[in-house]
C-alpha positions as CSV (number, residue, x, y, z in Angstrom):
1,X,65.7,10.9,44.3
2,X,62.8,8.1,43.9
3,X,63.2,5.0,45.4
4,X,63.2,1.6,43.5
5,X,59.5,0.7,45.1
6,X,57.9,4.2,44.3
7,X,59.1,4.3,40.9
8,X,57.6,0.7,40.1
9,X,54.3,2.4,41.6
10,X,54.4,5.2,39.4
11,X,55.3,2.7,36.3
12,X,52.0,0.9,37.2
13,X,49.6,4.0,37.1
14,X,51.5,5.1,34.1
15,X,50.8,1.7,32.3
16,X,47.2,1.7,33.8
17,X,46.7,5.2,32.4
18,X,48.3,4.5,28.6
19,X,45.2,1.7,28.8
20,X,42.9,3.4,29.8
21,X,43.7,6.0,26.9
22,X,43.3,2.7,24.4
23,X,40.1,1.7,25.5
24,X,37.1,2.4,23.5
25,X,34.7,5.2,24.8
26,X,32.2,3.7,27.1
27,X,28.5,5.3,26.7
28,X,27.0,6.9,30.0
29,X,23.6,5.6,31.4
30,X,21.3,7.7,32.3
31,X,22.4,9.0,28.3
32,X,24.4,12.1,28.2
33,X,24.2,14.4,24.8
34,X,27.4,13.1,23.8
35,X,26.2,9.5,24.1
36,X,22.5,10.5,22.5
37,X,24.8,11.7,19.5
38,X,27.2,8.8,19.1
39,X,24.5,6.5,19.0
40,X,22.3,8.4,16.2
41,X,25.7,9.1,13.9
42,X,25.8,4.5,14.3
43,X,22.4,4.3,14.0
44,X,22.4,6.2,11.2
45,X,25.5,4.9,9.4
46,X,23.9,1.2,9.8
47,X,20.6,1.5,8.7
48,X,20.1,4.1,6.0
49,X,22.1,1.2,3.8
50,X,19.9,-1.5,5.5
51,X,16.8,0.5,4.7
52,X,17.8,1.0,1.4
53,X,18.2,-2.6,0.6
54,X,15.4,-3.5,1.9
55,X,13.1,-1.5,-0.1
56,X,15.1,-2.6,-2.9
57,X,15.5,-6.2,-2.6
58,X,11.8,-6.7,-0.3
59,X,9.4,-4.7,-2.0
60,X,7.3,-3.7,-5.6
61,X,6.1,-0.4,-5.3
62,X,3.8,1.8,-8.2
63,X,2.4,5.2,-7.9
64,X,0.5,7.0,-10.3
65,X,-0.5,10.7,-9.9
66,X,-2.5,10.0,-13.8
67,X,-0.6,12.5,-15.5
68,X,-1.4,10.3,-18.2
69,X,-3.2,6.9,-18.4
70,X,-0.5,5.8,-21.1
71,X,-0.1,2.2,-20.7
72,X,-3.4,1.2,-19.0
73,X,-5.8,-0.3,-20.9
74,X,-9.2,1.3,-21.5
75,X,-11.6,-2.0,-22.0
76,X,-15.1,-0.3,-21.9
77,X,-16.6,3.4,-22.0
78,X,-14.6,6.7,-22.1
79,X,-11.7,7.2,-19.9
80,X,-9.8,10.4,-19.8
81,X,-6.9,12.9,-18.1
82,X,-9.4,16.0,-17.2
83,X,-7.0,18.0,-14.9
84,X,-5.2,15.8,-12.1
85,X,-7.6,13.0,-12.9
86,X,-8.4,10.2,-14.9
87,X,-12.4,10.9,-15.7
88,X,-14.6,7.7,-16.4
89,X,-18.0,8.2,-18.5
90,X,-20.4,5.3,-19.3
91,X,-22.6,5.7,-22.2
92,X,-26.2,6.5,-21.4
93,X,-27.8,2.6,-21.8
94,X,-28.4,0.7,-18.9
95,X,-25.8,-1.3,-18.6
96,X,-23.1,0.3,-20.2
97,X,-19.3,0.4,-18.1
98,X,-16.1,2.7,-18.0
99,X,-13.2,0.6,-17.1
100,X,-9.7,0.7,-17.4
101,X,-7.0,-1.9,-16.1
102,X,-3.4,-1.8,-15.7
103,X,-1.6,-5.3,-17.0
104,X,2.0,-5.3,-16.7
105,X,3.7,-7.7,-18.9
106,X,6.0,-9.0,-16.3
107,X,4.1,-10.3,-13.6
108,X,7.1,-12.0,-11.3
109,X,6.5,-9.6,-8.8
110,X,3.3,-9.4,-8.3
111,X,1.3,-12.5,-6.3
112,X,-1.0,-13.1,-3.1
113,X,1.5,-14.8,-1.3
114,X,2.7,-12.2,-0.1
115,X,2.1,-8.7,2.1
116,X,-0.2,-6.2,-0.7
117,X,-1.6,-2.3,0.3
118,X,-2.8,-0.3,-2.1
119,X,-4.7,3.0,-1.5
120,X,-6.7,5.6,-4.1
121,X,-9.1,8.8,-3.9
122,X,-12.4,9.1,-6.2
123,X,-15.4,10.9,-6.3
124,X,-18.6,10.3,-8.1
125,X,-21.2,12.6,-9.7
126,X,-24.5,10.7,-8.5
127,X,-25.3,8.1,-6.0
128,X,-27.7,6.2,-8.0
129,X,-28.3,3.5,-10.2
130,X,-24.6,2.6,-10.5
131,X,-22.2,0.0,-9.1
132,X,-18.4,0.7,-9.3
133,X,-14.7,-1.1,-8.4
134,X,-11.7,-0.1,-7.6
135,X,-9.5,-3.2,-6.7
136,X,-6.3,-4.8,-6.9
137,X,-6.5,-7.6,-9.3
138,X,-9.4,-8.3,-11.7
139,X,-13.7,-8.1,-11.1
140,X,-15.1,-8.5,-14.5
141,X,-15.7,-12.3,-14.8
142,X,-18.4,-14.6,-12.8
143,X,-15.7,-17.2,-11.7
144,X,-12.2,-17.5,-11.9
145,X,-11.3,-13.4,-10.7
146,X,-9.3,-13.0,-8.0
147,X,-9.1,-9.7,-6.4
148,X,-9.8,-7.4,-3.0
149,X,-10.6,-3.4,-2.7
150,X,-13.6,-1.5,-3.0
151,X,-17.3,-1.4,-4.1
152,X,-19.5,1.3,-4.2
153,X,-23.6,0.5,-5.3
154,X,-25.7,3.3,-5.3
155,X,-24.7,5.6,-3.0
156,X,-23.0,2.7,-0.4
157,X,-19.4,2.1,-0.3
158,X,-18.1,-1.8,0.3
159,X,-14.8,-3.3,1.3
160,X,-15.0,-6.5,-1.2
161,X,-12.4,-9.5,-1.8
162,X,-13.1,-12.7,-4.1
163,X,-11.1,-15.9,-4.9
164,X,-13.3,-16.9,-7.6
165,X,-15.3,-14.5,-9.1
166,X,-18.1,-11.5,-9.1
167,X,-20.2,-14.8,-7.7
168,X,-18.3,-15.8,-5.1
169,X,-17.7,-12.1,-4.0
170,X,-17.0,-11.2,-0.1
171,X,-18.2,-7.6,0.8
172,X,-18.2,-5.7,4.0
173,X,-20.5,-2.7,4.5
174,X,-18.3,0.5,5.2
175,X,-20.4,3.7,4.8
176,X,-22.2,5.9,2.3
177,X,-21.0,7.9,-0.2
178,X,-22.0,11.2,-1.4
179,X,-22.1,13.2,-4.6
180,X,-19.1,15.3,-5.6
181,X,-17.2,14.2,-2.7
182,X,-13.5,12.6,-2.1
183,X,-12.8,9.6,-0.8
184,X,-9.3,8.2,0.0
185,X,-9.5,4.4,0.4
186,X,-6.8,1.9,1.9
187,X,-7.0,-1.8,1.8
188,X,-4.0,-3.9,3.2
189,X,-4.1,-7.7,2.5
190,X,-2.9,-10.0,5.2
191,X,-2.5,-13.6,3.3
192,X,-3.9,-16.6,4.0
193,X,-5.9,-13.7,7.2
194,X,-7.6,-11.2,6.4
195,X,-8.1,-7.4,4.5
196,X,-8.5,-4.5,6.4
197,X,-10.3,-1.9,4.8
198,X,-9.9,2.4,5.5
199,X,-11.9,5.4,4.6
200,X,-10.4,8.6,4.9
201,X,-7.8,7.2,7.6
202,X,-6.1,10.0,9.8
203,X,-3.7,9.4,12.2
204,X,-5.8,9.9,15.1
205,X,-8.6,7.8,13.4
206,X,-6.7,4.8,12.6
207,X,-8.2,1.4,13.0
208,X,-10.0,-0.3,9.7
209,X,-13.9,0.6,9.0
210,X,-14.2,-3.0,8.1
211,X,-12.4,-6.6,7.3
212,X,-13.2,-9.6,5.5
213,X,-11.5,-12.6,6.5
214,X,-13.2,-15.7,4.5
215,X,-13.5,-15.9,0.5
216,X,-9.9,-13.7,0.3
217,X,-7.5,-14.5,-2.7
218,X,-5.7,-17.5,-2.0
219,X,-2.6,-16.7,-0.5
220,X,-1.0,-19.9,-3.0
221,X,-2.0,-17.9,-5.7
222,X,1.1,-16.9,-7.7
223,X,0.5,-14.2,-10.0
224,X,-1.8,-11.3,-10.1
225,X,-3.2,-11.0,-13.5
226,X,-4.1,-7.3,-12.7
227,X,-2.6,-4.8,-11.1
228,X,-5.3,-2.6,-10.9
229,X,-9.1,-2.6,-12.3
230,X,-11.5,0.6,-12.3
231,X,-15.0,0.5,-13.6
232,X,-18.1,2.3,-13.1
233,X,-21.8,1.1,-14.7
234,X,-24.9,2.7,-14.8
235,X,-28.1,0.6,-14.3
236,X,-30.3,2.9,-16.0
237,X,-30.3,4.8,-19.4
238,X,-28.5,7.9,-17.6
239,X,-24.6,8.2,-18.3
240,X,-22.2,7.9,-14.9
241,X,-18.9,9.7,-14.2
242,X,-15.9,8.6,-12.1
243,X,-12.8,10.6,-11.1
244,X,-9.7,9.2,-9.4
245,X,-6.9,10.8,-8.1
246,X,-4.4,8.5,-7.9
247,X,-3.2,4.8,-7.4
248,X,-0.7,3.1,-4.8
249,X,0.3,-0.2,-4.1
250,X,3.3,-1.4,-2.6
251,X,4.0,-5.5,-2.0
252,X,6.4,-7.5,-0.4
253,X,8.3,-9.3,-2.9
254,X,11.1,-12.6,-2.1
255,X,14.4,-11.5,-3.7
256,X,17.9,-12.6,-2.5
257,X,20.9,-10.6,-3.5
C-alpha cells in the first residue's frame, strides 16, 4: 500500500506529464526532418496566399507572345503576324518608318513613379542605314516624349531613356548587332535612379551591359501615355525589316484592398 507522501509524488509527475502532453511541439535545433517539414507545410500555408495578393493587389503585368497584334496600333509602314512574330517593313524612301504602339485606354496603372521592367527579343535583316526603338513609353516627338528601352543605329545597339523628347534623349552604348540574329533585351527602371539595361542576360552573366542615370522619366510623372512603341526607319531608299518575338512588362502599382 502507498503511503500519503509517495502518492502526492506520483500525483505531481502525473500532473507534470498531462502538461507536458498539452504543450505545443517544440522544433529541434540543429533541424531534424520532422522540424524541416513542419516549417515548409507553415511556410507554405502563409505565403502562397500572401504571394498571391501581392501580385494581385502590387503589380500590372502584360505579356504578348504576338499571336496577333489586335489592338496595337499600326501608325506607319507595314506591320504583320509572319509566324511567331510581328514583322515590320518600311517602304523603300529614305525616310520611311514601321511602327506600331500599344495605347491602353485605361491608363491608372501605368506611371513612372513607380518600379517598371519590361524585356523583348528582335532581330534585324541589315545593319545599315537604319535606326530603330523598342521602348516603354513613346519616341516619336522632339520634346514632350517620355520613355526608356532600346536603340539600335546601324548595326549599334543603345540603352536610351528621355524625359522630354528624341532631343533631349539619354543613350548608353551597349554592343553591336548583327544581321539575322536574336536579341533578348531587359531594361528595369529604378525611379527618381537609374535604368539598367541587359543583352542576352543568363544567370551566370547577370550584371547590366549599361545604365543611364541622368535625363530618366521623371519619376512625378503620373501616367505613361504608351505602353509600348516599336519602329524601325531606313535612311536610304532600301526597305528595312524588323521581327520581334515578344513583349513583357510588369510594374509596381499602389492598390489597397
Amino acid at each position: 500500500m502507498i503511503d500519503a507522501e509517495t502518492q502526492n509524488q506520483l500525483n505531481k509527475i502525473t500532473a507534470r506529464l498531462e502538461a507536458l502532453e498539452k504543450k505545443p511541439a517544440r522544433l529541434i535545433y540543429p533541424l531534424d526532418n520532422d522540424s524541416k517539414k513542419a516549417i515548409e507545410i507553415e511556410t507554405d500555408k502563409f505565403m502562397l496566399s500572401k504571394i498571391f495578393d501581392l501580385i494581385w493587389k502590387k503589380s500590372f503585368h502584360f505579356l504578348t507572345m504576338f499571336d496577333s497584334i489586335g489592338g496595337w496600333d499600326n501608325t506607319a509602314g507595314t506591320t504583320q503576324v509572319s509566324g511567331s512574330k510581328v514583322l515590320f517593313t518600311t517602304g523603300a524612301t529614305s525616310g520611311n518608318s514601321a511602327t506600331q504602339q500599344k495605347t491602353p485606354a485605361d491608363q491608372k496603372m501605368l506611371n513612372f513613379s513607380r518600379k517598371i521592367y519590361f524585356r523583348t527579343a528582335f532581330q534585324v535583316a541589315a545593319t545599315s542605314a537604319q535606326t530603330g526603338y523598342l521602348v516603354l513609353g513613346k519616341a516619336v516627338n522632339a520634346t514632350g516624349d517620355k520613355y526608356f528601352g532600346f536603340k539600335f543605329i546601324n548595326g549599334s545597339l543603345y540603352g536610351c531613356a528621355s524625359n522630354n523628347g528624341i532631343s533631349n534623349e539619354q543613350t548608353k552604348l551597349l554592343q553591336s548587332i548583327s544581321a539575322s540574329t536574336v536579341y533578348e533585351v531587359e531594361a528595369r527602371y529604378l525611379p527618381g535612379d537609374k535604368i539598367l539595361f541587359f543583352v542576352n542576360a543568363t544567370p551566370a552573366a547577370s550584371e547590366p551591359s549599361g545604365s543611364i542615370t541622368s535625363g530618366i522619366p521623371n519619376n512625378t510623372d503620373a501616367v505613361v501615355t504608351n505602353l509600348a512603341y516599336m519602329s524601325i526607319t531606313t535612311n536610304e531608299n532600301v526597305a528595312k525589316t524588323m521581327e520581334v518575338s515578344y513583349f513583357e512588362m510588369m510594374q509596381f502599382i499602389n492598390i489597397t484592398l
